[in-house]
N, C-alpha and C positions, 0 to 999 in steps of 0.2 A: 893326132896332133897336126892343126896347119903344116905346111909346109914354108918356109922362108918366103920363097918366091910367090906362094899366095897372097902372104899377109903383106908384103910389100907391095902387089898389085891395086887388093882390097883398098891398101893407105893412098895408095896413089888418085883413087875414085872419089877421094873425100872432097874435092873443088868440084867435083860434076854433080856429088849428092847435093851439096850443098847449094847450088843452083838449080837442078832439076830437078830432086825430091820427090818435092809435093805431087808435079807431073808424074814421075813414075809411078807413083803410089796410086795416084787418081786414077791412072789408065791401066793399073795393075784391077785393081776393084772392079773399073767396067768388065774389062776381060773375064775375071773369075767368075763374076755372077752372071756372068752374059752365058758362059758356059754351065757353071755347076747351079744351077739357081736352087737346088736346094740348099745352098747353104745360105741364102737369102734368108732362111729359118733359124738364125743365127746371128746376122750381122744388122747392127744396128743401122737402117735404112735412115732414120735421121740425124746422126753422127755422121753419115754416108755424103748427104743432100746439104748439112751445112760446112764440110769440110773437115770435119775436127777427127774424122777416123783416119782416114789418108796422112792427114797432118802429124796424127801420132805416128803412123807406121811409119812417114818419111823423118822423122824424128830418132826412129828405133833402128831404123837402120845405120844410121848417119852416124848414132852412137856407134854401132856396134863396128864398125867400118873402123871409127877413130879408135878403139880400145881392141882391136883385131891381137895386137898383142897379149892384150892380160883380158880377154871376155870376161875375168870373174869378178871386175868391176864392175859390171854393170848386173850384179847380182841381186843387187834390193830391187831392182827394174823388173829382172825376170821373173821372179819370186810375187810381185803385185802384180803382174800380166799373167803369169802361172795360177794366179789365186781368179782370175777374170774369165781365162778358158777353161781352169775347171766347173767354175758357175754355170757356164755356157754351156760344156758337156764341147769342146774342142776336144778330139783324140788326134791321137797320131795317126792315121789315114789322111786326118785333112792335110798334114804337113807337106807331103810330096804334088798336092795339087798346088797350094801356096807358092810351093818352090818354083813349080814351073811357071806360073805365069807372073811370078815376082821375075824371074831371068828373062821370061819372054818381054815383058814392061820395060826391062831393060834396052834390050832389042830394039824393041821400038820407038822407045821414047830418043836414045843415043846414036842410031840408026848404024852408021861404019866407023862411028868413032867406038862403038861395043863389039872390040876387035874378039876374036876368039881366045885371047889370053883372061881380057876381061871376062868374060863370060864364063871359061873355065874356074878363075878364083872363083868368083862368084859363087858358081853350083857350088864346090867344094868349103868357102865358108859358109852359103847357107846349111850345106849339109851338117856341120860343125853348131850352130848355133840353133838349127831347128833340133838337134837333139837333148841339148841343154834345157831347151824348154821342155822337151819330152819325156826327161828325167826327173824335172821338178814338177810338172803337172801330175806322174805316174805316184808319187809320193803326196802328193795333194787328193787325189782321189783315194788314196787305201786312208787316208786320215779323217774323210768326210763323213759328217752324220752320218747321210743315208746316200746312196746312189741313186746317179738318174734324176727324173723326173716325179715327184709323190702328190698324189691329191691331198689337198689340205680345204676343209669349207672356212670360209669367214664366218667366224663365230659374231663377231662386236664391226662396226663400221663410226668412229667417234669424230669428228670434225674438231682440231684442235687446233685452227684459227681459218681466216678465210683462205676458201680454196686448197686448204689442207686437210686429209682425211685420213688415219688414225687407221689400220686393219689390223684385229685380231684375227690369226689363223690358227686351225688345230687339225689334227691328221684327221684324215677322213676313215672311215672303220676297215676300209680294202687298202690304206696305206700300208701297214707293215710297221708303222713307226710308234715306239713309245713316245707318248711327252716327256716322261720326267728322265730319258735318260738322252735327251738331246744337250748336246753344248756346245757352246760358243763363246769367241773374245768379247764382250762386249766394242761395237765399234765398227764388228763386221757385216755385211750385208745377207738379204736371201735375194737367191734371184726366181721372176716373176716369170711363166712363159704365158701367151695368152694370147688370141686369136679373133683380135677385134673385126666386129665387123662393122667398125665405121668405116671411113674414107675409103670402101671397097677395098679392104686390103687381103690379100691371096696366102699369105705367109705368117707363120709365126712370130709376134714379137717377144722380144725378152727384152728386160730394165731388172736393173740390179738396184733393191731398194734396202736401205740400211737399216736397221733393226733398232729399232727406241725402247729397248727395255735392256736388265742385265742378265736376265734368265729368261728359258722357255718354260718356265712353269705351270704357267697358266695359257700358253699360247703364244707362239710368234708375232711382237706386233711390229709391223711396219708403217712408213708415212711418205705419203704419195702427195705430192703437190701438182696443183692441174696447171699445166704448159700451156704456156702463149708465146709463141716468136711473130709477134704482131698478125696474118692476117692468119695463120699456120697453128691449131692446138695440136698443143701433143698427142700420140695415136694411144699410148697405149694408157699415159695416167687420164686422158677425156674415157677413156671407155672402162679404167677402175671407177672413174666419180661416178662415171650415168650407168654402166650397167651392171657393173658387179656389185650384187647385196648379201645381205645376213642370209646364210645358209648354201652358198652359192658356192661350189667348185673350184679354184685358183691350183694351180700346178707348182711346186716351187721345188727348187735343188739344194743342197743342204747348205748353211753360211759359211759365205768366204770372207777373203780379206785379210789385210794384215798390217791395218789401221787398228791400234790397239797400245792399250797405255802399257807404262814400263812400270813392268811387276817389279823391279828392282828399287822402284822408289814409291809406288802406293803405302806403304806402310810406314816410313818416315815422315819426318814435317821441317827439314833443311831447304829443301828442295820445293817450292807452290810449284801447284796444277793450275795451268790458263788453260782454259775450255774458252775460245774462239770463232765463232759464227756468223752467218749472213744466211739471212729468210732458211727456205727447210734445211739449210747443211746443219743445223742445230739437232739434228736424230741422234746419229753416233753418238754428238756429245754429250747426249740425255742417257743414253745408257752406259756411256764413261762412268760419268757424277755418278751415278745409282752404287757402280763398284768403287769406286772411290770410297763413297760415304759406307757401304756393307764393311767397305776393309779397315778403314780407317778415317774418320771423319772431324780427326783432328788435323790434319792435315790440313796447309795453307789451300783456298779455293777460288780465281780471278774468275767470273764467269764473263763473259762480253760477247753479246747478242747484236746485232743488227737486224731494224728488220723497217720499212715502213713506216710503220705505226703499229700500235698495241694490236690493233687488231688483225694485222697480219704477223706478230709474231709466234710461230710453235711454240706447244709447252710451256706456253709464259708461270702461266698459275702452278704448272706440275715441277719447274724448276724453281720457282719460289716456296715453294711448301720442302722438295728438296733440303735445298740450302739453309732450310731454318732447323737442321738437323746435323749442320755442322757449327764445328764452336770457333770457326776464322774464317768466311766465307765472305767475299766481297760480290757483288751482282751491278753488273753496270748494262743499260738498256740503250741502246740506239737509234733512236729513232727520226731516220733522215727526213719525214715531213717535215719536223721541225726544231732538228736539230743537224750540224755537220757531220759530215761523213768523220769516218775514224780517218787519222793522216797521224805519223808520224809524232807530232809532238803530244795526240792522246795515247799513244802506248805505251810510250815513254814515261806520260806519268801519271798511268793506271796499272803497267805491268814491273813487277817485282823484276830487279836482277836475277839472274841465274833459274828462270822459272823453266820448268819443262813444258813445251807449250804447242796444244792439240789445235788445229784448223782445217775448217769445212766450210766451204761452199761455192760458189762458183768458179769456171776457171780463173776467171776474172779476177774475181775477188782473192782468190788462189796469191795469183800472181801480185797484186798489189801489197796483199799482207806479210808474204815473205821476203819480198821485197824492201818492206819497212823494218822487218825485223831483224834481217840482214846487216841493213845500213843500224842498227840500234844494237850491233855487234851480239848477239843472239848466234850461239853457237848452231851449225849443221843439225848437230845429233843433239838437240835440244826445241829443233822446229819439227813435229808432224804435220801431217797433211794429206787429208784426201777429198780430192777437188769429186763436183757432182758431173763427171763429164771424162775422156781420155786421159789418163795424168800426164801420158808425155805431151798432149797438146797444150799445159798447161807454160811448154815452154820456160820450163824451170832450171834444166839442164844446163847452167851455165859454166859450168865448167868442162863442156864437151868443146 
């Protein structure tokens, strides 16, 4: 247990995080990969380069600083980060290099204003909360499909709108894995490792890509949409579209996540399911609907898609063939060509009071729609969410 005098230190740093943060974080990442670059095998290089990994971790700290007293509030936090580094294959070896050059970032981001008492809490909370995570990831791995890294070929490669491409995977004969005795929430993701050789790149990438089906039955399918951030495509979904085909090798670690509907209320019909999206965040939600409608398909059902236009939206035809297999299903299409963006007075009155209500996709879009859902008095423990991108950088945290 903390010690009094730590956690009062720790509280006392919350005006310096909150100012300098982002810096410490930024110049925490150079350092570590400057020295361990094997972990550059690991860490998402374009999260890196746009800001949003730093921004999380100066976010995670800033919490953990402010709730120094009771850490096990920020338990849904650790438990979604837990579900991120078991994906990744993060162990507790990496913790103590984390540590050091998160205190060293310190050091020199604060220079003598990071007197030795500072520094002291510091070690001793981080010691205190990298273990927290070290106990919930060690439980996260004994619970996983499979361990490690498992070859799986692409069986199926299906294009199910523009720029979106559909992969079925199934274990390869030296995997080890049965299919039929894999499982998963629907909702959660597999992650991808894979070693593109476009843009000359030296290192592993991993992308955690969400699962569009409710079983592995037939195969893993996942949905990759090809990145553009104007002159910059994404490294590793440009090198699923051009180079990975039917028959071909992909590495993946078993499904995480813990974006997943409440079993407590799929089987009632008090209570509608809003399944809420923008362009591909609509995966998850397509293997939500599947267990939804398998369990129960009386059940109230708000779909609300954004996308484009028709032709950029996922699953359009797969969720409408869906829905005609429930008997209270509502379906509402978005389409900002030409039509308005969703704002506040459409949710209002397209979405049911008291609905339990699932959301995906950008952070962006993250933040906007909780946002509105909020102000539309929509209870906490009645909004899901899982943004395509860091969830603390989604800046949601408002009660820190």
């Amino acid at each position: 247990m903390l010690s009094e005098q730590t956690r009062d230190i720790v509280k006392a740093t919350v005006p310096v995080l909150e100012q300098h943060g982002t810096t410490i974080t930024t110049v925490f990442y150079r350092n570590m990969l400057s020295e361990h670059k094997e972990l550059l095998n690991i860490f998402n290089k374009t999260n890196q380069s746009r800001g949003l990994q730093p921004t999380a971790l100066a976010t995670t700290v800033l919490a953990a600083a402010k709730h120094i007293d009771n850490l096990g509030a920020l338990a849904p936090y650790v438990v979604e980060i837990g579900h991120k580094h078991r994906a990744l294959q993060v162990l507790p070896e990496h913790y103590p290099i984390v540590g050091k050059h998160l205190l060293g970032a310190i050091k020199e981001v604060l220079g003598d204003a990071a007197t030795v008492d500072i520094l002291n809490a510091w070690t001793e909370a981080y010691g205190a909360i990298a273990q927290i995570f070290i106990d919930v990831e060690a439980n996260l791995y004994r619970k996983a499909a499979w361990g490690g890294w498992k070859p799986f070929k692409v069986a199926e490669r299906t294009n199910v709108a523009k720029e979106v491409v559909e992969f079925k995977a199934v274990p390869s004969e030296n995997s080890g894995i049965d299919l039929s005795k894999i499982s998963f929430a629907p909702g959660q993701y597999v992650t991808v490792k894979t070693h593109p050789t476009n843009d000359n790149n030296q290192y592993d990438a991993l992308r955690h890509y969400s699962i569009c089906s409710s079983s592995a039955a037939n195969g893993l399918k996942f949905a990759v949409k090809r990145e553009h951030d104007g002159d910059h495509s994404g490294l590793v979904s440009t090198y699923l579209h051009d180079s990975v085909k039917e028959g071909d090798l992909i590495y993946l670690s078993a499904p995480a996540g813990d974006f997943a509907l409440d079993n407590n209320l799929t089987r009632q019909n008090e209570i509608p399911l809003v399944l809420l999206s923008a362009g591909v965040g609509v995966t998850p939600l397509v293997s939500m609907l599947e267990e939804q409608i398998e369990t129960n398909p009386s059940r109230p059902i708000i779909w609300v898609q954004t996308s484009f236009n028709r032709e950029n939206q996922p699953f359009a035809s797969r969720v409408e063939d869906l829905l005609k297999k429930c008997s209270n299903a509502t379906i509402h299409s978005v389409h900002t060509q030409t039509m308005p963006r969703i704002d506040n007075a459409y949710l209002s009155e397209k979405l049911p009071d008291h609905s339990d209500i699932y959301v995906c996709g950008s952070s962006q879009f993250m933040s906007e729609m909780i946002k509105m859902l909020k102000k539309l008095e929509y209870k906490d423990e009645r909004i899901h969410y899982e943004p395509f991108g860091p969830k603390m950088a989604t800046e949601l945290l408002s009660d820190y």
